[in-house]
DSSP file (Angstrom, degrees, kcal/mol; ACC not computed):
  #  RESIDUE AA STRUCTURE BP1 BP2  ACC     N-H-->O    O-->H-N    N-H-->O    O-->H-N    TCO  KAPPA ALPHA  PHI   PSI    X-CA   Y-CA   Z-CA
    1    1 A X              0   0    0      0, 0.0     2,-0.6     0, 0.0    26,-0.4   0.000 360.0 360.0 360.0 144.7  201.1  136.8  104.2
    2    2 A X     >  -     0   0    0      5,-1.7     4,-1.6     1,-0.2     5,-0.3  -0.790 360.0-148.6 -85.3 130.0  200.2  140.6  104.7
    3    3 A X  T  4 S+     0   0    0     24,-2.1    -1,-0.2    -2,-0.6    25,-0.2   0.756 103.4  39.9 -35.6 -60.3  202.9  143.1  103.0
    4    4 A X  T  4 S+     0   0    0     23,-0.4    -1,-0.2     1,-0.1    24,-0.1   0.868 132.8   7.7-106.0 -58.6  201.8  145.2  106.1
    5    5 A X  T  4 S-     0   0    0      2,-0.1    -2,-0.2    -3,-0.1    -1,-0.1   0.679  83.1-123.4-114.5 -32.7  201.3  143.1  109.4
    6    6 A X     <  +     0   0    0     -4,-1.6     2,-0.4     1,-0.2    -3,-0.1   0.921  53.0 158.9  70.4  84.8  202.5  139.6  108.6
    7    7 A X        -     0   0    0     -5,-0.3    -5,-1.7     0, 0.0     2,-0.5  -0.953  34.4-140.7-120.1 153.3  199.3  138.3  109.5
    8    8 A X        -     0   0    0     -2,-0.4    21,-0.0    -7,-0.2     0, 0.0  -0.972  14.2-109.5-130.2 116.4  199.1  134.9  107.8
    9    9 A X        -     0   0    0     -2,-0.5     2,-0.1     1,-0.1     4,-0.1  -0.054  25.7-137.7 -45.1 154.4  195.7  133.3  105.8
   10   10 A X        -     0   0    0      2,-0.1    -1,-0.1     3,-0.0     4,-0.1  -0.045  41.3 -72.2 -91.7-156.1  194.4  130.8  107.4
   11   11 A X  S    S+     0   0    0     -2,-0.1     2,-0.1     2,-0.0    -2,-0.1   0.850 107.9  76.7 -86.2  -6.6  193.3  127.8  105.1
   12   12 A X  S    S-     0   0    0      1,-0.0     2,-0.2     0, 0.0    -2,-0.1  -0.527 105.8 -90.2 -78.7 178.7  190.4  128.8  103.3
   13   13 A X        -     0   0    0     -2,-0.1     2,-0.3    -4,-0.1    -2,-0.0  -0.724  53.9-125.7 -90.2 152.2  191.5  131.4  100.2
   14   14 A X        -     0   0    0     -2,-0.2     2,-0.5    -4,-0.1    -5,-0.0  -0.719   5.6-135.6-101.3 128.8  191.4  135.4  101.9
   15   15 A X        +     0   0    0     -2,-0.3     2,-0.3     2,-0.0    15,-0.2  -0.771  53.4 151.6 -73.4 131.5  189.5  138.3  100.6
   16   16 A X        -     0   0    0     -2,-0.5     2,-0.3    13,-0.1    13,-0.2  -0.787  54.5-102.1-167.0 153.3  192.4  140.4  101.2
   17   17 A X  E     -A   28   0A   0     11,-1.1    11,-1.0    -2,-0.3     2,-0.5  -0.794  34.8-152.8 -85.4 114.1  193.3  143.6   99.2
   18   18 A X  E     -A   27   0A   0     -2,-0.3     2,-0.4     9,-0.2     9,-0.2  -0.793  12.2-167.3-108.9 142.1  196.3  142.9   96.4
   19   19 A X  E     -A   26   0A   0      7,-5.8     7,-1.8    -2,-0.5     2,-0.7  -0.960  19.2-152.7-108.1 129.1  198.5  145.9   95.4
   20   20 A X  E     +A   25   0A   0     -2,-0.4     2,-0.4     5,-0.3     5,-0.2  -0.945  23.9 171.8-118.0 129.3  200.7  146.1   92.6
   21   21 A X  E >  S-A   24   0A   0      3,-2.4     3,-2.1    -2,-0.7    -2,-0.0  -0.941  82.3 -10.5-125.9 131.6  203.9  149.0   93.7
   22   22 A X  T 3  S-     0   0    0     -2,-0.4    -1,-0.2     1,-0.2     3,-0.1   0.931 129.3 -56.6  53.9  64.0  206.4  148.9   91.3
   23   23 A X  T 3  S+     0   0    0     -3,-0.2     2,-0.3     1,-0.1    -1,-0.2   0.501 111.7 113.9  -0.2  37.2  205.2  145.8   89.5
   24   24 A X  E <   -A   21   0A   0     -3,-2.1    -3,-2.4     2,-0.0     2,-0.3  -0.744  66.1-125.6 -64.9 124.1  205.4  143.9   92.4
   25   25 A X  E     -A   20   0A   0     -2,-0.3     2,-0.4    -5,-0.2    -5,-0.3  -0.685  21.5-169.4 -92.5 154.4  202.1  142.4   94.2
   26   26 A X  E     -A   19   0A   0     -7,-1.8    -7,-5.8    -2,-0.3     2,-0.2  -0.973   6.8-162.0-175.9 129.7  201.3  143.1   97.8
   27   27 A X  E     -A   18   0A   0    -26,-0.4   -24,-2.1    -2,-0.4   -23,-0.4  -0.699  13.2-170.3-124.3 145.5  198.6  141.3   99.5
   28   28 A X  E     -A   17   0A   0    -11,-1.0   -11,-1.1    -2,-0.2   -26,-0.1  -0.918  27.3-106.4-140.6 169.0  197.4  143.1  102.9
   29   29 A X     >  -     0   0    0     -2,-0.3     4,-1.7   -13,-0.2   -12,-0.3  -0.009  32.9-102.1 -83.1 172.6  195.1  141.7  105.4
   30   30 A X  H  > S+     0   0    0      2,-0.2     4,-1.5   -15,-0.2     5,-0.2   0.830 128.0  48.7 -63.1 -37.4  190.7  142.9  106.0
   31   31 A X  H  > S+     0   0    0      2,-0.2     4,-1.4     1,-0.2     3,-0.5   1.000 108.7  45.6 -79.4 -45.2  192.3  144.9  108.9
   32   32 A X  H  > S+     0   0    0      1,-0.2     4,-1.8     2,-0.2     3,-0.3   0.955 117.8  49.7 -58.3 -33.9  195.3  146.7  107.2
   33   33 A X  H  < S+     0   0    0     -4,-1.7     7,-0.2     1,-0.3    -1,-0.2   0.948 103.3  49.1 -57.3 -44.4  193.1  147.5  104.7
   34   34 A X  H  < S+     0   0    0     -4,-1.5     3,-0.4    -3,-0.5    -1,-0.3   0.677 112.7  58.5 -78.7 -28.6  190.1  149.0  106.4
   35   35 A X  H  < S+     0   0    0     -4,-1.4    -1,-0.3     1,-0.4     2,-0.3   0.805 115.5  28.4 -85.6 -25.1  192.8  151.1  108.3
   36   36 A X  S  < S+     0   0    0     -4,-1.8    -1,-0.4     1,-0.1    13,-0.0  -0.811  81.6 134.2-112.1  90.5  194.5  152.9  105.2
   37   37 A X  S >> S+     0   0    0     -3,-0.4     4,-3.8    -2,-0.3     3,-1.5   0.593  80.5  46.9 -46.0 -65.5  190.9  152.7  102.9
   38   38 A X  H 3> S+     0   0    0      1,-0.3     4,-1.4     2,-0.2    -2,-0.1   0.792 111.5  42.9 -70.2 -20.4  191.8  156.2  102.1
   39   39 A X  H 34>S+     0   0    0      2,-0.2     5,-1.6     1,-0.2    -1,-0.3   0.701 112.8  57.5 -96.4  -2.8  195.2  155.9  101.3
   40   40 A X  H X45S+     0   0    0     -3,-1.5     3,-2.5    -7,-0.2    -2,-0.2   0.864 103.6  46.5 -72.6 -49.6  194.5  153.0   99.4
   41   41 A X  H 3<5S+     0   0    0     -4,-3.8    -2,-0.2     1,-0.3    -3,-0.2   0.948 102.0  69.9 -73.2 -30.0  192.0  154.2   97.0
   42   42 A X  T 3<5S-     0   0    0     -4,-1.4    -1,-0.3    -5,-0.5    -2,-0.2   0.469 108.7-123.4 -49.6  -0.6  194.4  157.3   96.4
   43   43 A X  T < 5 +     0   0    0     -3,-2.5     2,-0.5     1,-0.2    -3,-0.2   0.938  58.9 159.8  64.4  49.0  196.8  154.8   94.7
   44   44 A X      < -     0   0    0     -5,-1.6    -1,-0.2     1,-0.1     5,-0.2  -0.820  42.3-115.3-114.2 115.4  199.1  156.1   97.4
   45   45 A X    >>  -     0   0    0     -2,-0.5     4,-1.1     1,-0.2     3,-0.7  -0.242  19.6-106.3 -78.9-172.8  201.7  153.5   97.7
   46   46 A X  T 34 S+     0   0    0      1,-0.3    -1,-0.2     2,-0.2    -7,-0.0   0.481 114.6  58.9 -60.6 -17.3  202.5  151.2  100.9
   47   47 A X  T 34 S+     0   0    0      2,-0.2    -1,-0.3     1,-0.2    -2,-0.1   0.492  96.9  64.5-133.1 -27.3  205.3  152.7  102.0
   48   48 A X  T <4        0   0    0     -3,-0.7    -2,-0.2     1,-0.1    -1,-0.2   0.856 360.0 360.0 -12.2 -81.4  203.5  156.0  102.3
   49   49 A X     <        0   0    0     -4,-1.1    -2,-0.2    -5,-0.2    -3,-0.2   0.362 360.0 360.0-115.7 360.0  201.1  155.1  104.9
């Protein structure tokens, strides 16, 4: 499920972007990602943007 959207894979496995905040892992979906890129690659956490 996405940390961001709740958007939920469907059954094949998901290229999805995984974050670890706080040594926690946090999966977001191809769209949340591609809509925070920049704040993602700033290591910027989720909660942020």
């Amino acid at each position: 499920m996405c940390s961001r959207c709740g958007t939920v894979a469907d059954g094949r496995p998901p290229t999805w972007t995984c974050s670890v905040e706080n040594g926690t892992r946090h999966y977001f979906c191809d769209n949340c990602s591609r809509e925070n890129l920049r704040a993602i690659e700033g290591r910027l956490d989720s909660t942020w943007w």
